[in-house]
C-alpha positions in Angstrom: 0.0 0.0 0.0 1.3 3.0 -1.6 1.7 6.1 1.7 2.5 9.6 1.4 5.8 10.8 2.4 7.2 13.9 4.1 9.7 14.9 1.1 9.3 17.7 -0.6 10.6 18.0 -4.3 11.8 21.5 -4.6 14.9 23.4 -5.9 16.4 26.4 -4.4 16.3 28.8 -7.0 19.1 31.3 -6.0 22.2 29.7 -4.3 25.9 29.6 -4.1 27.9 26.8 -2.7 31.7 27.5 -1.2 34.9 25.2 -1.5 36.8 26.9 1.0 40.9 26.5 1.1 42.9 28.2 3.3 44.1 31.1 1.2 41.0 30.9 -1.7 37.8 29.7 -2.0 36.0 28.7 -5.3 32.3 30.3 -5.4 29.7 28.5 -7.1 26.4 30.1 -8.3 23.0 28.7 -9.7 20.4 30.6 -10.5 17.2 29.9 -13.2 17.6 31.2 -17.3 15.3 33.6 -17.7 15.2 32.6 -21.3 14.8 29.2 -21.3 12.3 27.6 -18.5 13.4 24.4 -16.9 17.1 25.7 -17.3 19.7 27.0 -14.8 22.6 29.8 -15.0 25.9 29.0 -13.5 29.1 30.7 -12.5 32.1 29.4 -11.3 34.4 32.1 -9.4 37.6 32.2 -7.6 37.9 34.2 -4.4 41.0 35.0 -2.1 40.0 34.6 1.9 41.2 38.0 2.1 38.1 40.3 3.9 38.0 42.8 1.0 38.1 39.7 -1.4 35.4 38.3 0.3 33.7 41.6 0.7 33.6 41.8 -3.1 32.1 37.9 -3.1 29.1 39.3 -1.1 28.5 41.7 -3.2 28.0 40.0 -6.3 25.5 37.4 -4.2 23.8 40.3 -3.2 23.7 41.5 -7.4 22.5 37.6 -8.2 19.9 37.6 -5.5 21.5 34.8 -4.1 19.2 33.6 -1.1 21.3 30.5 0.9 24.8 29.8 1.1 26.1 26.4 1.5 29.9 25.7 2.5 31.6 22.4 3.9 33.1 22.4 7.5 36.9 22.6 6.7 39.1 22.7 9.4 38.2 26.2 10.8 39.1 28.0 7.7 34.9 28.0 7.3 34.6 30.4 10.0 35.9 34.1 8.0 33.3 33.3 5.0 30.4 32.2 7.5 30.6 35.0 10.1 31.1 37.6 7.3 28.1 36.2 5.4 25.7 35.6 8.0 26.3 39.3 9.3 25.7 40.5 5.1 22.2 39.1 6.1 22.2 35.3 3.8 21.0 32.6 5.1 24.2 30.5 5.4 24.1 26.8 6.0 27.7 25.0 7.0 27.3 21.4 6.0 29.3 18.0 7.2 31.6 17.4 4.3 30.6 13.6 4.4 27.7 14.2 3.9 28.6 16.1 0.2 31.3 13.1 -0.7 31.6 13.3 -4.5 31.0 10.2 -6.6 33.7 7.8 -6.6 35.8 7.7 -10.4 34.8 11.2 -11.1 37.5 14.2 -11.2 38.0 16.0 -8.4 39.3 19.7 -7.8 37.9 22.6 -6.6 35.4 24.0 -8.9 34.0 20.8 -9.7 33.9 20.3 -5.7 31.5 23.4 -5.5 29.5 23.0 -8.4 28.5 19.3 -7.2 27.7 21.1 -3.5 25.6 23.9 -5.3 23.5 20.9 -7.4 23.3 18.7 -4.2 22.0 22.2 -2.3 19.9 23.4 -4.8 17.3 19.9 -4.4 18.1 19.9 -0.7 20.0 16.8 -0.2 22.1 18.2 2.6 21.3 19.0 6.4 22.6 22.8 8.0 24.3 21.8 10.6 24.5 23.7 14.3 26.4 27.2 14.2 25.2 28.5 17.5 24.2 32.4 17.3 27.4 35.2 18.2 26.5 35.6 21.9 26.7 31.5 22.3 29.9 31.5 20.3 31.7 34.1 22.5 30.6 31.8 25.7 31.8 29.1 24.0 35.4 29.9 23.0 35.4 31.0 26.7 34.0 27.6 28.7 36.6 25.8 25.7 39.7 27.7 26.5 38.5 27.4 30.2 38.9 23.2 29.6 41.7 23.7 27.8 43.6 25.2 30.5 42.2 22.9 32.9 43.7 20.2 30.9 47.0 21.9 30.2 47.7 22.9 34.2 47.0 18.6 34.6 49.1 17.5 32.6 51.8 20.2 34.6 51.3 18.5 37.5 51.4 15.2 36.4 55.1 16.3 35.3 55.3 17.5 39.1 54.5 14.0 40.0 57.0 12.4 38.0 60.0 14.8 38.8 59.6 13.8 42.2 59.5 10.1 41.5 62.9 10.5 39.8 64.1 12.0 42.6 62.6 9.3 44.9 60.3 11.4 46.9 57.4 9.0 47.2 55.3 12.3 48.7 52.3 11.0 46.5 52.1 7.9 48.2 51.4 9.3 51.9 49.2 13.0 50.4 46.2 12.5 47.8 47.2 16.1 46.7 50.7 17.2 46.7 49.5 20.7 45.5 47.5 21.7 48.6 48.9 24.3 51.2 51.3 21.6 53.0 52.4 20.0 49.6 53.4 23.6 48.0 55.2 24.3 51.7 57.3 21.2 51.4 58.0 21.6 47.2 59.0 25.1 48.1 61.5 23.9 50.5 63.2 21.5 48.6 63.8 24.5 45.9 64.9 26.4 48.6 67.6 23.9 49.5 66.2 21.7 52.5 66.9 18.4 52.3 66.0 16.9 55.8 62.7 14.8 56.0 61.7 15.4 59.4 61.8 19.1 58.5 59.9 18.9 56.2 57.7 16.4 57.2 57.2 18.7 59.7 55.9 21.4 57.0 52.4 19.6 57.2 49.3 21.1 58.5 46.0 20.6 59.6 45.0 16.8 58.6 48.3 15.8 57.2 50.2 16.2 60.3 48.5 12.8 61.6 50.6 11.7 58.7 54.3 12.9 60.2 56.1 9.6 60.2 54.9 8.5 56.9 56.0 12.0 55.0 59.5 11.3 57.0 59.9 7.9 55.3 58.8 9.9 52.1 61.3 12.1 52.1 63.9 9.5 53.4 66.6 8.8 50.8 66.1 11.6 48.3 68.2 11.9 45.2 67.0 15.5 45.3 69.3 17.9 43.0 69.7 21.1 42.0 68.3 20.1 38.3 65.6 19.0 40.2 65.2 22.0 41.9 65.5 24.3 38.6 62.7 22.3 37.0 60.2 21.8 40.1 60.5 26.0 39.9 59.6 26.0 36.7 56.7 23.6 36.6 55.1 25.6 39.9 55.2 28.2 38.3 53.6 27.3 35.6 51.1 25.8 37.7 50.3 29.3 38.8 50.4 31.5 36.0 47.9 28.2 34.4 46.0 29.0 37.8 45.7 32.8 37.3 44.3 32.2 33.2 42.0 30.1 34.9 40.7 32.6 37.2 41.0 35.6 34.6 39.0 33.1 32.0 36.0 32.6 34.9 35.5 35.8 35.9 35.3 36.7 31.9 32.7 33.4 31.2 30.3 35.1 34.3 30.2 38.5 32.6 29.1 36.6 29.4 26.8 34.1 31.1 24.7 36.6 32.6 22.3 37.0 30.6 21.3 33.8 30.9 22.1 33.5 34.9 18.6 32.3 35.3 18.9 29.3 32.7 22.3 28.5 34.6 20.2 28.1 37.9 17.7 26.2 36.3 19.9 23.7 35.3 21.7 23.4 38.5 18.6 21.6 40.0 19.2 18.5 37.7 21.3 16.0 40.2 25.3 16.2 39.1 25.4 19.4 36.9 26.6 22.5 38.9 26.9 25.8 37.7 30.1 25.2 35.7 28.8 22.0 34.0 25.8 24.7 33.0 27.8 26.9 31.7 29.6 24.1 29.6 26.2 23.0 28.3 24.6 26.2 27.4 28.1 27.2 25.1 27.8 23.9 23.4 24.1 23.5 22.3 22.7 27.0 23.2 19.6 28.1 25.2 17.2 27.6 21.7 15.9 24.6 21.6 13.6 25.0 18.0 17.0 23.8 16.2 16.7 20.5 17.8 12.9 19.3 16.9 12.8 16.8 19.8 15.1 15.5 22.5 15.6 12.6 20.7 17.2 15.0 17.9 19.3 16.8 20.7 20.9 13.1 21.7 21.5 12.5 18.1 23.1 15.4 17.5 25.4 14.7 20.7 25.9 11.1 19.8 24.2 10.4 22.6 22.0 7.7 20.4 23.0 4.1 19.4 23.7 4.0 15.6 21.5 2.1 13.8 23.0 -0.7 11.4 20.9 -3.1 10.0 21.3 -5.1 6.5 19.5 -8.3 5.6 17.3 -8.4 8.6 20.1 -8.4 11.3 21.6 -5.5 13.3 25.6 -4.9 13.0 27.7 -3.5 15.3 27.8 -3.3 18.7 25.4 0.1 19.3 28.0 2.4 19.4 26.7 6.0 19.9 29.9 7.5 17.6 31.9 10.3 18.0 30.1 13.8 18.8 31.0 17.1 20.8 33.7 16.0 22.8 33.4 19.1 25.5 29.9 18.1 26.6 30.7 14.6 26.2 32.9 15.6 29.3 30.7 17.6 31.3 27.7 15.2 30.8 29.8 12.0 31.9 31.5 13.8 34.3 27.5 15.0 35.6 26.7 11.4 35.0 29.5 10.3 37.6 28.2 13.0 40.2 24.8 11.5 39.4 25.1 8.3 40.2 26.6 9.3 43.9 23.1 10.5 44.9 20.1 9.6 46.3 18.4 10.3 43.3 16.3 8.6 40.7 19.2 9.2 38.3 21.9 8.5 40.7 19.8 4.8 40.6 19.0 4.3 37.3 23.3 5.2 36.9 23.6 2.4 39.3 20.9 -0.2 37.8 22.8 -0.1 34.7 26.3 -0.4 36.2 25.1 -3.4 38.2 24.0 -4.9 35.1 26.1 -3.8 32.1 29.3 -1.6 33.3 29.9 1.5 34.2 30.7 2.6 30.6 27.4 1.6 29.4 25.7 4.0 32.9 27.7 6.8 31.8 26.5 7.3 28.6 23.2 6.0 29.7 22.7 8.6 32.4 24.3 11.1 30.2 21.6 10.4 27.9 19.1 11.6 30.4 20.6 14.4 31.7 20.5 15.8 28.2 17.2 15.0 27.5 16.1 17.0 30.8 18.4 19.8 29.6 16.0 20.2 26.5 12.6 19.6 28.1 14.2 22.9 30.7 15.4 24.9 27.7 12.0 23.8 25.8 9.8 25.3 28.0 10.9 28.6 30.2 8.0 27.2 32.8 9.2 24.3 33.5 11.6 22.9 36.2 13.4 20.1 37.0 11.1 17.5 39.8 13.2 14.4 41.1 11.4 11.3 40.8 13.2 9.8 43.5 15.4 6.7 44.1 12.6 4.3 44.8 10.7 5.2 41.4 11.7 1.8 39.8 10.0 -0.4 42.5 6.8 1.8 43.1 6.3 2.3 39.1 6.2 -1.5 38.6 4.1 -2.9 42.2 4.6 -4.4 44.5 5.9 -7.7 42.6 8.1 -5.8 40.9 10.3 -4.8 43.7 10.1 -8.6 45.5 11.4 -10.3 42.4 14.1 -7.3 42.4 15.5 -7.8 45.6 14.9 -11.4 45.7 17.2 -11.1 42.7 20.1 -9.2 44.4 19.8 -11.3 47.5 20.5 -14.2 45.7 23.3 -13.0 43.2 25.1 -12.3 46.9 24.7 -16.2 47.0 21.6 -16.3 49.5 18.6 -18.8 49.1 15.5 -16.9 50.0 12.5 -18.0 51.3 8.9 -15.4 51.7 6.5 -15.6 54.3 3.8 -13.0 54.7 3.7 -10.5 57.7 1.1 -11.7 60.3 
């Protein structure tokens, strides 16, 4: 039985299509023949990625009436042409350049590149994908170079870590953070030349100094030299300039987030996000929601979603969810973590899976969830975020439901259980 569809056959009559290099870009336009109906005008132009060069390329859009502009994500030599376009007032649409794959055995340079994206444009065989709007973009350069520096001031201190093995000071073993106020105290007296461990065992504070006799046996034996002194100087202070960026990049990231202070606050309800994880997820997908038709869309979009990979009746693969946005990949497993700690009904549905099928599998699982609460939030200003509780599995189901659960984990712990009704 023949059903309707929801395609619509229809061909953008005005549009140019962009093969963008790093130091040119080959312009492609189609537009109809007014002398012969059916037909279709095209010019092929070379640009440099110079502004006034490009300047000149919106101007002779603007003389063709040129309504969309499609160009291919390349590296982020994209961004010059978009931003300067989508301020000229076109509607510019960046597409994923696998989605636009020429056909195999046919030439392939430049021009021909753009005038196959124009002709798969024009019938609209591609998807726009998501260029947040300027004030997101801003926020999210900030909340990126906020996790880059994060990552960068790590990988410092992991250096930190390993000097100090070389020099067989095991001070790791006996603190969990060697960069708190009694770790810095004792690193700062070894570059100052100290060399005795009950010194500076005795450096410790608070907590730590229940530890005495174990930093002493730390410390006992050192190989400690003056190379090691130069470079431990060095990598601190690193550590602290990284530490002042940090707090420059924050205090920059709440004078953009502001306006949207009362999303942040909305979102910091949800079990495992705080305010910085808010911040993360507002620069990566926005606070507008109508781009993303459903959550289901939004979790596609973030690979979020098992890929689907069927042929001959049988599914292939092993439901991998794919590659997406790797910075709220981060924040949402690192939410999803945080999740799982409470007393929540996401903190048990984190666990339920773990129990059953890792905690790889929970993660993504629970990351899943937290985005699709994210958009039902952003979706509707009205709405907030209601905790269903932990004990939401067993009450949903009866009664039954929770016996044969626990009857379940009793006897995976290698019990034989037996019921008898309360008199």
């Amino acid at each position: 039985m023949l059903e309707p569809t929801q395609d619509s056959e229809q061909v953008i009559e005005r549009i140019a299509a962009l093969d963008i290099g790093k130091e040119e870009l080959v312009c492609c336009v189609r537009v109809p023949d007014p002398n012969r109906p059916g037909k279709r005008l095209q010019e092929v132009t070379t640009y440099s990625t110079m502004t006034r060069s490009l300047l000149g390329m919106c101007d002779r859009l603007r003389q063709l009436e040129v309504t969309r502009v499609i160009m291919e994500a390349t590296s982020d030599y994209w961004k010059s042409p978009f931003y300067l376009l989508e301020a000229a007032g076109f509607e510019v649409w960046l597409v994923n350049a696998r989605d636009v794959k020429h056909l195999p055995g046919r030439p392939k340079s430049d021009k021909i590149d753009s005038v196959w994206l124009c002709k798969v444009g024009e019938r609209g065989m591609v998807r726009a994908s998501f260029v947040p709007p300027p004030p997101i973009r801003v926020l999210r350069d900030l909340t990126r170079y906020r996790s880059d520096l994060v990552a960068v001031r790590t990988a410092e201190k992991q250096r930190v870590e390993k000097l100090l093995e070389d020099a067989q000071i095991k001070l790791s073993v006996v603190a969990s953070d060697i960069f708190g106020v009694s770790g810095r105290d004792m690193m700062a007296a070894l570059i100052a030349g100290q060399r005795d461990p009950k010194a500076l065992a005795q450096l410790a504070r608070t907590r730590m100094r229940a530890k005495i006799a174990d930093l002493e046996e730390a410390f006992y034996g050192s190989r400690f030299g003056d190379h090691h002194a130069f470079l431990l100087a060095k990598m601190l202070a690193r550590i602290d300039a990284i530490d002042a960026d940090i707090t420059e990049v924050e205090a920059r990231i709440e004078e953009q987030i502001a306006p949207f202070a009362d999303t942040v606050a909305r979102l910091d309800a949800i079990p495992g996000v705080g305010p910085a994880t808010a911040q993360v997820i507002i620069a990566e997908i926005g606070v507008d929601m109508t781009r993303f038709p459903t959550a289901a869309h939004l979790a596609s979009w973030a690979k979020l979603s098992p890929i689907i990979s069927e042929s001959a009746g049988k599914r292939k693969g092993k439901n991998a969810t794919g590659h997406g946005n790797r910075y709220l990949a981060r924040v949402l497993g690192e939410a999803a973590v945080s999740a799982g700690k409470t007393d929540t009904f996401l903190g048990e549905r984190y666990r339920r899976i773990a129990r059953r099928r890792g905690k790889k599998k929970a993660i993504v699982a629970v990351g899943r969830s937290l985005l699709i609460i994210v958009w039902h939030l952003l979706s509707d200003p009205q709405a907030d975020f209601v905790d269903l509780g932990p004990d939401f599995y067993d009450t949903r189901g009866g009664t039954q439901r929770a016996i044969r659960n626990h009857v379940h984990r009793l006897e995976a712990l290698g019990y034989t259980v037996t019921l008898h009704p309360a008199a």
